[in-house]
Residue frames as qw, qx, qy, qz and C-alpha x, y, z in Angstrom:
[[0.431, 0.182, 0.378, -0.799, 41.34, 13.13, 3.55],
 [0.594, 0.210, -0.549, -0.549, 40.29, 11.38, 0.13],
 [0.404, 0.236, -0.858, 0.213, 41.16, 7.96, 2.04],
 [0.214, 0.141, 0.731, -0.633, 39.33, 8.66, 5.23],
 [0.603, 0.114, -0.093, -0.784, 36.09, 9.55, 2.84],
 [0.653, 0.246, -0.654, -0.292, 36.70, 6.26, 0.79],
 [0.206, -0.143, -0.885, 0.392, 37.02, 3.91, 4.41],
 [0.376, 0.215, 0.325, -0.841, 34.11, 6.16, 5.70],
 [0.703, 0.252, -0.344, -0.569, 32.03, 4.97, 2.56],
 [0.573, 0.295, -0.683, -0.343, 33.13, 2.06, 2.60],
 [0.024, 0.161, -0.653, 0.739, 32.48, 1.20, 6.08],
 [0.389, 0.151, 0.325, -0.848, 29.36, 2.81, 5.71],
 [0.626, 0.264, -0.447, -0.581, 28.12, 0.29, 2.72],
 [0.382, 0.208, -0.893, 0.118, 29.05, -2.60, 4.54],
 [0.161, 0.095, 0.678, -0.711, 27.17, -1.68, 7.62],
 [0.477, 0.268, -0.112, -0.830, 24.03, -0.61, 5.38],
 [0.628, -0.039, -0.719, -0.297, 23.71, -4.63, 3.72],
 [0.258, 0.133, -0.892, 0.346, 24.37, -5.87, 6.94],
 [0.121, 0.386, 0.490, -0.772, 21.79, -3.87, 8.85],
 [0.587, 0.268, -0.110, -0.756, 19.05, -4.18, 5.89],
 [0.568, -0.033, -0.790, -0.229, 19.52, -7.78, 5.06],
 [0.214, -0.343, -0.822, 0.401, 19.20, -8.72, 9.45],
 [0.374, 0.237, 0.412, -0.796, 16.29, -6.15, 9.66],
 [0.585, 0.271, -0.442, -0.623, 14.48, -7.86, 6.65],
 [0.526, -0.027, -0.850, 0.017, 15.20, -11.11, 7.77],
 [0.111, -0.040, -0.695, 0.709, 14.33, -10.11, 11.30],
 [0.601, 0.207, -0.120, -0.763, 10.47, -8.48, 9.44],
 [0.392, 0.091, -0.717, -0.570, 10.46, -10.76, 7.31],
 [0.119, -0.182, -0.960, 0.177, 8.26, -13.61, 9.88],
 [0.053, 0.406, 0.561, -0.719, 5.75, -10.97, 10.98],
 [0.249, 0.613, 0.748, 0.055, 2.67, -10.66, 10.04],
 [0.409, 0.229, 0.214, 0.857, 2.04, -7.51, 7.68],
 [0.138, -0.860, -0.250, -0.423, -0.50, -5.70, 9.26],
 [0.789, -0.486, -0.089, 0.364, 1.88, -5.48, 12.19],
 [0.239, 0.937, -0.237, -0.093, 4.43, -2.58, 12.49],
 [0.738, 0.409, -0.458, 0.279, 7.79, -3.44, 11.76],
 [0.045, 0.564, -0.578, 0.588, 8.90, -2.00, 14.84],
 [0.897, -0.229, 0.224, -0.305, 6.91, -4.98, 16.85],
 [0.880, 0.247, -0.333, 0.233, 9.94, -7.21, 15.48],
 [0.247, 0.350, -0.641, 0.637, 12.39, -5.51, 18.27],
 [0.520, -0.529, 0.077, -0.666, 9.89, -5.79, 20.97],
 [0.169, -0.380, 0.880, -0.230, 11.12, -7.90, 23.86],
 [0.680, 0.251, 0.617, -0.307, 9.59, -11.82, 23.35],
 [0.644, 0.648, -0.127, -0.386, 9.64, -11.23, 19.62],
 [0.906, 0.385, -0.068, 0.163, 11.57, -14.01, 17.25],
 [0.619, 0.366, -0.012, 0.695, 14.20, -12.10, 15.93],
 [0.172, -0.975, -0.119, -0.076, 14.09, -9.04, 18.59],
 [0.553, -0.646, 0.263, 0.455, 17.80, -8.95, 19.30],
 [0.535, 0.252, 0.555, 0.585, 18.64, -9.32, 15.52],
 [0.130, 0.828, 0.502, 0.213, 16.34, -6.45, 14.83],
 [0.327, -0.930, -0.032, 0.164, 17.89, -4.14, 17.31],
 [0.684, -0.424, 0.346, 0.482, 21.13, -5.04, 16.21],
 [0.417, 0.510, 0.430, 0.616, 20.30, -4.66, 12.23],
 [0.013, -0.993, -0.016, -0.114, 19.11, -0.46, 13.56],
 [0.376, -0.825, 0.251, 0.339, 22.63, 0.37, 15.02],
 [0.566, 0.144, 0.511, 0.631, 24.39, -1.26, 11.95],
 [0.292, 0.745, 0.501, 0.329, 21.84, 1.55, 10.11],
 [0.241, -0.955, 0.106, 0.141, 22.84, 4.36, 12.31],
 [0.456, -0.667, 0.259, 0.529, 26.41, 3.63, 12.32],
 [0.459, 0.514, 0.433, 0.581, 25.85, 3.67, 8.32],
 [0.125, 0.929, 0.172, 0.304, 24.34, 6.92, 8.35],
 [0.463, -0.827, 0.063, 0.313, 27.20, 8.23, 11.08],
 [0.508, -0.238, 0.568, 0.602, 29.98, 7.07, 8.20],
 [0.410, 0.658, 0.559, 0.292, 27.80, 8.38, 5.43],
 [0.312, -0.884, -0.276, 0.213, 28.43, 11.50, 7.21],
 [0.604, -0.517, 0.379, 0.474, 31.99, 11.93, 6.19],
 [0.491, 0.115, 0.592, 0.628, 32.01, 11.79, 2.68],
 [0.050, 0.761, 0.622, 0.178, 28.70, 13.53, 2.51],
 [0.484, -0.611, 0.114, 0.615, 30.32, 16.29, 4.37],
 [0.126, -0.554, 0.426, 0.705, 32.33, 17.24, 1.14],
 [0.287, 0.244, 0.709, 0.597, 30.14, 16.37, -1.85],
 [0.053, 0.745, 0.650, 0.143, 27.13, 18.23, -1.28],
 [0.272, -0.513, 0.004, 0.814, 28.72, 21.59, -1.89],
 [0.179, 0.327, 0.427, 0.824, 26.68, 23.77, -4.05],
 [0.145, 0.083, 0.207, -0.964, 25.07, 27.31, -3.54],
 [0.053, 0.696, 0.715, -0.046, 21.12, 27.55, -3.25],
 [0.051, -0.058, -0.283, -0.956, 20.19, 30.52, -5.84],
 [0.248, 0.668, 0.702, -0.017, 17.14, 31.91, -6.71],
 [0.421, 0.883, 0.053, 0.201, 17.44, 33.96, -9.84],
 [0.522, 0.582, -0.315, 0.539, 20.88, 35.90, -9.26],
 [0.477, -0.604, 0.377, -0.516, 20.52, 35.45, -5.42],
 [0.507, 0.139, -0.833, 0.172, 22.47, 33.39, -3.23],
 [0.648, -0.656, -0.094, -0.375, 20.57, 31.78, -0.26],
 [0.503, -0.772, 0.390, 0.010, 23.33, 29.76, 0.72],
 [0.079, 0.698, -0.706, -0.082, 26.91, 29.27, 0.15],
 [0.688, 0.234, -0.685, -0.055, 28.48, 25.84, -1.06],
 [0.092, -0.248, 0.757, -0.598, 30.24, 25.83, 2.85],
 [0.632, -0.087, 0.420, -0.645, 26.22, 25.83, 4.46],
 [0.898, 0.025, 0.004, -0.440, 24.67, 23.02, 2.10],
 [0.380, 0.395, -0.778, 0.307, 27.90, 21.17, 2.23],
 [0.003, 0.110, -0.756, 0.645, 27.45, 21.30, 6.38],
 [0.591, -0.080, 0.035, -0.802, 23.88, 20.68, 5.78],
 [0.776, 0.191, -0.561, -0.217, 24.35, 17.31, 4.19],
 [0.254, 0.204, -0.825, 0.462, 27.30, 16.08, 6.85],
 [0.198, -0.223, 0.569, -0.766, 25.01, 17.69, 9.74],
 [0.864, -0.050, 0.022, -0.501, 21.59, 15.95, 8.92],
 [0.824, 0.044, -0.565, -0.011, 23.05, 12.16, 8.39],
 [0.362, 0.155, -0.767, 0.507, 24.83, 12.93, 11.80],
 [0.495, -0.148, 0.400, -0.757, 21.74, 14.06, 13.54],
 [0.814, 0.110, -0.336, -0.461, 19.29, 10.75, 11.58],
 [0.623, 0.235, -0.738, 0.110, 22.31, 8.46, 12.99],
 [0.099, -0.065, 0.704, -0.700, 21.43, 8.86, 16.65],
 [0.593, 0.083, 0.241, -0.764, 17.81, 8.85, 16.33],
 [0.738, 0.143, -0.590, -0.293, 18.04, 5.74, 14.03],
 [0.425, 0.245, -0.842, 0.226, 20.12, 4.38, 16.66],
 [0.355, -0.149, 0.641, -0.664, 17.53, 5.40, 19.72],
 [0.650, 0.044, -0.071, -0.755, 15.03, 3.65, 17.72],
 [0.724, 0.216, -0.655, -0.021, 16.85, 0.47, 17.89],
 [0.003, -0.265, 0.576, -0.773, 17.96, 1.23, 21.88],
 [0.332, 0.085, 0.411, -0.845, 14.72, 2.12, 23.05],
 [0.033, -0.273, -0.940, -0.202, 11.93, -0.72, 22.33],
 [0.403, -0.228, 0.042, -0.885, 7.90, 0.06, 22.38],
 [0.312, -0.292, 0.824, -0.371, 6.04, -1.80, 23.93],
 [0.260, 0.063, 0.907, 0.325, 4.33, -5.08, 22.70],
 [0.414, 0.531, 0.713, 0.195, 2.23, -3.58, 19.64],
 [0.350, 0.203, 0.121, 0.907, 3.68, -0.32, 19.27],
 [0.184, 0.830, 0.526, 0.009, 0.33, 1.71, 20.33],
 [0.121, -0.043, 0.077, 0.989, 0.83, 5.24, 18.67],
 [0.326, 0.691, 0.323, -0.558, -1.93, 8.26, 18.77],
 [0.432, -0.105, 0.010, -0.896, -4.75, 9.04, 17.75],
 [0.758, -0.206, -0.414, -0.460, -6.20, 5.56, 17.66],
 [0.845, -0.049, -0.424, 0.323, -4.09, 3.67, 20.45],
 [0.340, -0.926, -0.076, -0.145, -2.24, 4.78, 24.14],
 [0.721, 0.419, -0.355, 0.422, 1.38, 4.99, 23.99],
 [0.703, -0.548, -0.162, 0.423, 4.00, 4.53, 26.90],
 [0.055, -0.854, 0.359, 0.373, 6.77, 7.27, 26.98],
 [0.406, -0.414, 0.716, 0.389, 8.88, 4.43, 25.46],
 [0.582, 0.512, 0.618, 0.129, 6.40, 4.36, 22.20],
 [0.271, 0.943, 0.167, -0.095, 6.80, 7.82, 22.04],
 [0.163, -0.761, 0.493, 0.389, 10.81, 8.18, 22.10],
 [0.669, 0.105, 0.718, 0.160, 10.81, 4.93, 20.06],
 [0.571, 0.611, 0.547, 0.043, 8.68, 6.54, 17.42],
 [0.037, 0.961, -0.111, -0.251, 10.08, 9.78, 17.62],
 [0.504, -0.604, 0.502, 0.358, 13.38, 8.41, 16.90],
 [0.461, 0.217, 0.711, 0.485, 12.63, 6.54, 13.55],
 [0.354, 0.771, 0.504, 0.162, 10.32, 9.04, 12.20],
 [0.035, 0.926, -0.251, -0.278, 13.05, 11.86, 12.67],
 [0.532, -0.286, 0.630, 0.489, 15.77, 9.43, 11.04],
 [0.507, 0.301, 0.598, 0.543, 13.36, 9.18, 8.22],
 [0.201, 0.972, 0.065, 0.101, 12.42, 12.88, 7.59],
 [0.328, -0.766, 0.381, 0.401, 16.29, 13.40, 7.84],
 [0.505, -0.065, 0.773, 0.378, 16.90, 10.80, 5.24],
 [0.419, 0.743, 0.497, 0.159, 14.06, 12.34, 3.04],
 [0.053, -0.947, 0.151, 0.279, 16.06, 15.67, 3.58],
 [0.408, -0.454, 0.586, 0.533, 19.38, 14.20, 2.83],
 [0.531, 0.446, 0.626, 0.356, 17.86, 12.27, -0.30],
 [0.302, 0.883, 0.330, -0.141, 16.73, 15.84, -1.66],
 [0.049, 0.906, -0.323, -0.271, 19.75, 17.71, -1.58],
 [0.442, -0.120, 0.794, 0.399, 21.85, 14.67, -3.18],
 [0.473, 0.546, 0.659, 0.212, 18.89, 15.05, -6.09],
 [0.263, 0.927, 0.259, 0.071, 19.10, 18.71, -6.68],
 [0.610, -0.399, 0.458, 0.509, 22.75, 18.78, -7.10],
 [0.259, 0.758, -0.244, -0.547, 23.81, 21.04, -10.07],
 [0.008, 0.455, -0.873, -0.177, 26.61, 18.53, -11.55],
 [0.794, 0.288, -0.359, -0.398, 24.73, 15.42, -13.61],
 [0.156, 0.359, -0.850, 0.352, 26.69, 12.92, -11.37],
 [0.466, -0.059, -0.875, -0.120, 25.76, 9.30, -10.09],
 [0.059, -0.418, -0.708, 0.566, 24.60, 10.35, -6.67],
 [0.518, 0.200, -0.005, -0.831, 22.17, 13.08, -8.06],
 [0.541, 0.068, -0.643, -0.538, 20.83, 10.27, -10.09],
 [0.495, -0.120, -0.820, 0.260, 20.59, 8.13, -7.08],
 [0.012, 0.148, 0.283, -0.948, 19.30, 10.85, -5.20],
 [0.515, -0.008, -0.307, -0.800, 16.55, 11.09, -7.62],
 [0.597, -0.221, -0.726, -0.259, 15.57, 7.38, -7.41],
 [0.145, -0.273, -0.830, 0.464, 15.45, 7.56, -3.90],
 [0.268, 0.278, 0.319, -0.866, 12.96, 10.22, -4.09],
 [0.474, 0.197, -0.696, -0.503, 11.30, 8.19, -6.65],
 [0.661, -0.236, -0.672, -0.235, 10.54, 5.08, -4.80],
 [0.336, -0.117, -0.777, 0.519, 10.81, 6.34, -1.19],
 [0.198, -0.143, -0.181, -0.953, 8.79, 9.34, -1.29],
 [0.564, 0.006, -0.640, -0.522, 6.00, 7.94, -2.10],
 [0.635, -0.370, -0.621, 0.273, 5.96, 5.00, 0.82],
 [0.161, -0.232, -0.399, 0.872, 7.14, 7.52, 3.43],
 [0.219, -0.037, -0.012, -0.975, 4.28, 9.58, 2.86],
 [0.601, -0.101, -0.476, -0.634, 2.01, 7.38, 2.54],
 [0.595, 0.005, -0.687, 0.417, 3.11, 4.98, 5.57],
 [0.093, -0.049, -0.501, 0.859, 3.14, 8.04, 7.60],
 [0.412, -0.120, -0.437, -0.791, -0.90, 8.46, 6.38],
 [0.708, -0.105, -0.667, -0.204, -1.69, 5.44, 7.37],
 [0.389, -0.141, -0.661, 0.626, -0.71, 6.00, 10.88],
 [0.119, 0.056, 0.310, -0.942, -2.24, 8.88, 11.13],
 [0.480, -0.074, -0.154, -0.861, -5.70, 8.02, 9.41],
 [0.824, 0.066, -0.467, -0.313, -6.04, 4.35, 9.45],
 [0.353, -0.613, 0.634, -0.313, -3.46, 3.39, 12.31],
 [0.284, -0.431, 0.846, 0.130, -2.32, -0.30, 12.55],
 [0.742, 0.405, 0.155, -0.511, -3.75, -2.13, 9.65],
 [0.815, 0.120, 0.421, 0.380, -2.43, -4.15, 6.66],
 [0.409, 0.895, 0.068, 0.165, -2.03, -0.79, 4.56],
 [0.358, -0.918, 0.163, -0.059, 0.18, 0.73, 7.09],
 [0.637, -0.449, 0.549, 0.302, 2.59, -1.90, 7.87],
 [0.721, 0.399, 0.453, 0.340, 2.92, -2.43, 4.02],
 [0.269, 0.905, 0.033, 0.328, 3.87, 1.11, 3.09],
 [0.382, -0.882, 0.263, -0.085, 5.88, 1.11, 6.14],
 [0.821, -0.221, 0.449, 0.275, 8.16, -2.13, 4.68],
 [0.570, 0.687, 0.303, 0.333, 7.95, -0.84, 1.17],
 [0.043, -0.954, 0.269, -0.125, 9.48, 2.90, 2.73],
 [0.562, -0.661, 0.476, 0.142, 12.19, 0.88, 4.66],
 [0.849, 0.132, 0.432, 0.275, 13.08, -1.05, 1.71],
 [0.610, 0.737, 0.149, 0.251, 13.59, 1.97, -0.41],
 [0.226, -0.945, 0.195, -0.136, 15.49, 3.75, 2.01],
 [0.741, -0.455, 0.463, 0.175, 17.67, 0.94, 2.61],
 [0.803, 0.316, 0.352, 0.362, 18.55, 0.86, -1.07],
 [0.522, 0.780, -0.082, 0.336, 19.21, 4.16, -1.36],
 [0.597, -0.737, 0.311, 0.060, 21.33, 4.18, 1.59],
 [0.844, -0.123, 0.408, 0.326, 23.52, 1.25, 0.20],
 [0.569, 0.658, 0.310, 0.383, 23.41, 2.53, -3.59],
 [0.110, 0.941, -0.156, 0.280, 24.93, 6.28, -2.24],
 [0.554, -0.718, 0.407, 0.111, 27.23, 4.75, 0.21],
 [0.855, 0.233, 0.400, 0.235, 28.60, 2.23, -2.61],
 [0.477, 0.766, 0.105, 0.418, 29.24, 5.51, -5.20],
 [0.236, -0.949, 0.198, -0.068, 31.03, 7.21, -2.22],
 [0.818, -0.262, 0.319, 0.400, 33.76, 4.35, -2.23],
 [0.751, 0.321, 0.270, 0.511, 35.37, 5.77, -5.62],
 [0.009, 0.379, 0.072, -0.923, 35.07, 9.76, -4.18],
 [0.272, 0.582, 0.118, -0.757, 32.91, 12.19, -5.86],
 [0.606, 0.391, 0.687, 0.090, 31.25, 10.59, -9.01]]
């Protein structure tokens, strides 16, 4: 089982550069007030690259799944009360990178159409809305996963990694998601929204990397 974790990880790190360097490179031409997701839209430069660099990300997060699975095993107390057993947040960890890896992957699938419009300021097709829906549940899964990797009992390289992601993603992801909502496509927006994907993609790589050697 050690073996399957370590190929799982390691699998899963490989996919993660691959599928953050061709979605960066695939951004990287478009203009920054522009979402990112306007780089897969059909007509676009790099729109097959783009789509391709999301399913590399999913099938990270599907192989992230595996190791994750059996590290994040500690009880949630509070004072001399257990909320839940090692088992649940264990199956919490596995269960959330395998739900994040489909929705990453619909977001790559399913294109929007050619400026993304999203509400309150803009009218969106169904395919803006499954589009959006899809990435913005990968990343509140990924902000979930990040947490419980940070509040890990044990003093150990993925808590620490755990932390930084909540450190420098946080931050963007909240603020990204703001920006849709108050300010809606703009130069703020799409900047918080490259800055979130960048952090997310490091800590993606950086936890899949520490899974190659088992349990830090």
């Amino acid at each position: 089982m050690l073996d399957l974790r370590r190929w799982c990880a390691g699998l899963a790190t490989a996919a993660a550069c691959l599928g953050a360097v061709g979605l960066a490179v695939s951004v990287a031409g478009s203009a920054p007030f522009r979402y990112v997701s306007e780089s897969g839209v059909a007509g676009a430069p790099h729109a097959g690259l783009y789509r391709a660099s999301m399913l590399l990300l999913a099938a990270s997060l599907a192989l992230l799944a595996v190791p994750a699975r059996h590290t994040l095993s500690f009880p949630v107390r509070i004072g001399g009360l257990v909320l839940a057993p090692m088992a649940m947040v264990s199956g919490l960890g596995g269960l959330t990178l395998a739900v994040a890896a489909p929705l990453a992957g619909l977001s790559g699938l399913v294109t929007c159409s050619p400026g993304c419009p999203l509400p309150p300021y803009e009218t969106p097709t169904a395919n803006d809305l499954v589009h959006a829906a899809g990435a913005i549940g990968a990343l509140l899964l990924l902000a979930l996963v990040m947490l419980l990797y940070a509040t890990q009992p044990d003093a150990t390289a993925l808590r620490r990694v755990g932390r930084f992601g909540i450190l420098v993603a946080y931050p963007p992801l909240i603020l990204s998601a703001a920006g849709i909502a108050l300010l809606g496509r703009g130069l703020f927006t799409g900047l918080m929204e490259r800055t979130a994907l960048v952090a997310v993609s490091a800590w993606l790589i950086m936890t899949a990397a520490l899974h190659i050697r088992g349990k830090p």
